[in-house]
N, C-alpha and C positions, 0 to 999 in steps of 0.2 A: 670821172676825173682821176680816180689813183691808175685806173691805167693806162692814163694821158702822161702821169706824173711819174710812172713806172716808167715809158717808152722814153720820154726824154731822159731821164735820171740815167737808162741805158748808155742809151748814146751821148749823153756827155764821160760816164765812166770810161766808153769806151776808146773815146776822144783823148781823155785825157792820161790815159794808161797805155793807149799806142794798141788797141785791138780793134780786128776788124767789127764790123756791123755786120751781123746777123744776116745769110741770104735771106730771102724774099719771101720763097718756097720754105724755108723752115719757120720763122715766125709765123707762116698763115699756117702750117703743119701744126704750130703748137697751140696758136690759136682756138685751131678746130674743135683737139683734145680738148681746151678748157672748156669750150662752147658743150661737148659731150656731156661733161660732167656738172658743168653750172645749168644746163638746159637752156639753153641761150641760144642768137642766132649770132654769128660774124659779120660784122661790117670793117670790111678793108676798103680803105681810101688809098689812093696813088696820087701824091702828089710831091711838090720841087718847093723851097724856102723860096724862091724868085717871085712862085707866081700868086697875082695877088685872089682871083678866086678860090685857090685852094686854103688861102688863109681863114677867107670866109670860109668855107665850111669845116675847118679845124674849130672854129671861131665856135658856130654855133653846135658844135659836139657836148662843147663846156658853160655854153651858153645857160644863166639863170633859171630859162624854160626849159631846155631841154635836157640838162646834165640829168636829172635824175631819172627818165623816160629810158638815155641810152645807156647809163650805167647799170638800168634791172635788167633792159632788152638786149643787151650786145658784146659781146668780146668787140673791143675797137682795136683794128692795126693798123696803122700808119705807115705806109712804104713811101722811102724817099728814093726818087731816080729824078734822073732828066736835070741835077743840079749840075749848076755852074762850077769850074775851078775852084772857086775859093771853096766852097761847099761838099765837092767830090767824100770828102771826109764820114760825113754822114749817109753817104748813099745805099741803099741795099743793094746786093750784088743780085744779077736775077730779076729785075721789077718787072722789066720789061718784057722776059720769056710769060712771067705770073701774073702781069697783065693782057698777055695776048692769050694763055688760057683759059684765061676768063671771058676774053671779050675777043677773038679772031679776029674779027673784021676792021677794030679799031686802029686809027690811024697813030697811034699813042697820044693821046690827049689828056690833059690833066686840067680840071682835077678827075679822074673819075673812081667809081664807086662802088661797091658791089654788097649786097645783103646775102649770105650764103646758111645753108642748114649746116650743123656739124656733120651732115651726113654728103656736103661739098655742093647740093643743090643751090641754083641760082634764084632767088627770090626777086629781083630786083636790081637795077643797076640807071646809074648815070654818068 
């Protein structure tokens, strides 16, 4: 949850102060680093404020069950692309390059998901 509560707190500062959003590529970069140091694995999500399954699964990150499972297990990053005009605001620049490295073949689909090692190993995805 604090680094749910970290990721928005960002980007409304940044909102509101006139600065851009963080590329894509450097929040999963710094991610990584924390993952190194906490011994944790990263879970990046790619998702858009529009769409309504990526809600759900923001949804159950913070979820009663499970907040405290992903809080010990995970650095969470939240990359926002694929928003609408009004939203452009918060978008990471980049999503799309840092989600086709992840996943080539993907047609850009949201929401999807990645479990990675700090050592950038792919564990999992959907």
């Amino acid at each position: 949850m604090k680094t749910l509560i970290f990721a928005f707190s960002f980007l409304w500062m940044l909102k509101t102060t006139g600065q851009q959003v963080p590329a894509a590529r450097a929040v999963i970069d710094s991610a990584y680093a924390r993952a190194a140091i906490e011994k944790k694995n990263v879970f990046v999500l790619f998702t858009a404020t529009w769409c309504g399954p990526c809600k759900e699964l923001k949804r159950s990150l913070t979820d009663v069950y499970n907040k405290q499972y992903f809080e010990e297990n995970y650095i969470i990053v939240i990359l926002h692309g694929d928003e609408l005009a009004a939203n452009k605001h918060i978008e990471n620049p980049e999503t799309d390059s840092a989600r086709k490295e992840l996943r080539p073949d993907s047609l850009n689909f949201i929401p999807y998901w990645a479990i990675l090692t700090p050592k950038r190993k792919k564990l999992a995805e959907g």
